[in-house]
N, C-alpha and C positions, 0 to 999 in steps of 0.2 A: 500306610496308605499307598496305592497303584500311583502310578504313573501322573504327573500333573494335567491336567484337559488345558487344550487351549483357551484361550478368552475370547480371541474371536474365532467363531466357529459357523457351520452351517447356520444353526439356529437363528445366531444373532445376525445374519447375514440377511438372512428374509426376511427378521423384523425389521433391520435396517429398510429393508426394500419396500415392505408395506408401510411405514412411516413418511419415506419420502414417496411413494404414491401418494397415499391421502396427506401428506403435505400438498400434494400439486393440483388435488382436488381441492383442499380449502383454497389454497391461493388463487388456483379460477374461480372458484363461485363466492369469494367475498374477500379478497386480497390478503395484505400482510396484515390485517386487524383479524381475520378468524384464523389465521395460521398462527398469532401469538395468545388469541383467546385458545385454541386446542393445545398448545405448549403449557398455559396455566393452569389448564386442567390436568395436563399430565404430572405437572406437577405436587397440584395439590395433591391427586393421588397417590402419589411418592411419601408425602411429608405424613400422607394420614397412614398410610401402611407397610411403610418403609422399615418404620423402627422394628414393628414386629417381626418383620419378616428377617432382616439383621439378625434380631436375637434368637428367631427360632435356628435360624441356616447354625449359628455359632453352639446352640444346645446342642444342635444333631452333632455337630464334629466332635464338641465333648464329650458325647452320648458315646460314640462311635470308636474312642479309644479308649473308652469306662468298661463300656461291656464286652465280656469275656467272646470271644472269638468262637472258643472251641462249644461253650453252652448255645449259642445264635446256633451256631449246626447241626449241632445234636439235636435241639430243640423246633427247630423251621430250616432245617437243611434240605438239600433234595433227597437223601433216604428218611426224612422223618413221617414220610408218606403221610397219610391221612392227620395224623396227631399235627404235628406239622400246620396243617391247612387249617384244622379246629384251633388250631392254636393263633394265629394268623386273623380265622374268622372272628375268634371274641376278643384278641386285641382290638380288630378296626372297629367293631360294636360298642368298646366299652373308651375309645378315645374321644374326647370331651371337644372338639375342637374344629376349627376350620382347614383349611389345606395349607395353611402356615407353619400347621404344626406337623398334620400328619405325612405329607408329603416326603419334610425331612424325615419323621420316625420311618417313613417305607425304603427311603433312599439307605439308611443309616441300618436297616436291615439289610437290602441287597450286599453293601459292603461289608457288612459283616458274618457273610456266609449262609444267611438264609434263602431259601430256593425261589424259584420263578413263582411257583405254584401256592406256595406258602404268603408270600408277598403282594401277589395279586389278588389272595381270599383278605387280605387285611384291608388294602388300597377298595377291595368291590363293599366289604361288609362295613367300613368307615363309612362310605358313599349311600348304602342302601338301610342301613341296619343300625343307625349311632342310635344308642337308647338314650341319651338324652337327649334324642331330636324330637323321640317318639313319645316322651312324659311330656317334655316342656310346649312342644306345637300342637305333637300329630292327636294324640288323645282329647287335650282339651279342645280345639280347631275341627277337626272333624270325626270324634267320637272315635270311643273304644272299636264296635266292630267294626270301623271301616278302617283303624292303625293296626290294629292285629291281624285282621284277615293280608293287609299289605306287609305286615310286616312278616308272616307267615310263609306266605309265598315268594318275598323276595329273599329268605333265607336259605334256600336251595342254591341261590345263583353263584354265591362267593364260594359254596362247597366244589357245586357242577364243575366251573369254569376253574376255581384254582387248582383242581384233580387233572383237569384236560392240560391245562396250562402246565402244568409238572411234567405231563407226558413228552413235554417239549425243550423241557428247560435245557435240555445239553446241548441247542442247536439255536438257543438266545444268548448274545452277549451279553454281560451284563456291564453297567458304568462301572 
């Protein structure tokens, strides 16, 4: 594993800073009672999706010293060009899951040597293209031709942009 990341960092720096804004918005417009009712709700968000998120982050790290290093490159490297990208494309389509899970499977790619381009068709086609979004909702919810014709058309996008996105991979950092 690279280098340790900080713990505090830009990132948490600005949520820091957007929390204590809208702390100071609750606390003008309805005192220390809505800035402790906005605390309990962050809370309970925590408690309800906390756990899973713990275990998915600890799957990926597992995941992450399981799989073969040299197969992630060969297989979704930056020369595995186009295969690569299909390969990318029908993992994010065929992951079952919320961004709990897939996130870490994308993060636990990048570190394991798969490409910009390859990574990003998983991350667009998870997003645009999950087949169990499109049996379980989009079919029954608003009929076959109007889930196919969507889903038709948005499956261009995770090819187009992970192609483009490869073009560039040598001049992105990766985590």
């Amino acid at each position: 594993m690279p280098g340790k990341k900080r713990v505090i960092d830009g990132q948490l720096l600005v949520m820091l800073g957007i929390l204590a804004s809208l702390g100071f918005v609750a606390w003008w417009r309805g005192g220390g009672a809505l800035v402790s009712e906005g605390f309990q709700n962050g809370l309970s968000l925590v408690t309800r999706v906390g756990l899973i998120v713990l275990v998915s982050l600890v799957v990926a790290g597992i995941a992450e010293v399981l799989v073969p290093r040299h197969w992630v490159e060969s297989a979704m490297g930056d020369s595995a060009g186009l295969r690569g990208i299909a390969i990318g494309v029908l993992a994010g389509a065929m992951t079952p899951a919320g961004p709990y899970v897939a996130m870490p499977i994308a993060a636990v790619l990048l570190r394991s040597g798969a490409g910009f381009g390859p990574v990003l068709a998983f991350v667009l086609a998870w997003s645009l293209l999950a087949i169990h979004r499109l049996f379980a909702w989009e079919i029954p919810l608003m009929g076959l031709r109007f889930a196919l014709i969507r889903f038709l058309l948005c499956l261009l996008i995770p090819f187009l942009l992970g192609w483009i996105a490869s073009q560039f991979s040598d001049r992105v950092r990766m985590p």
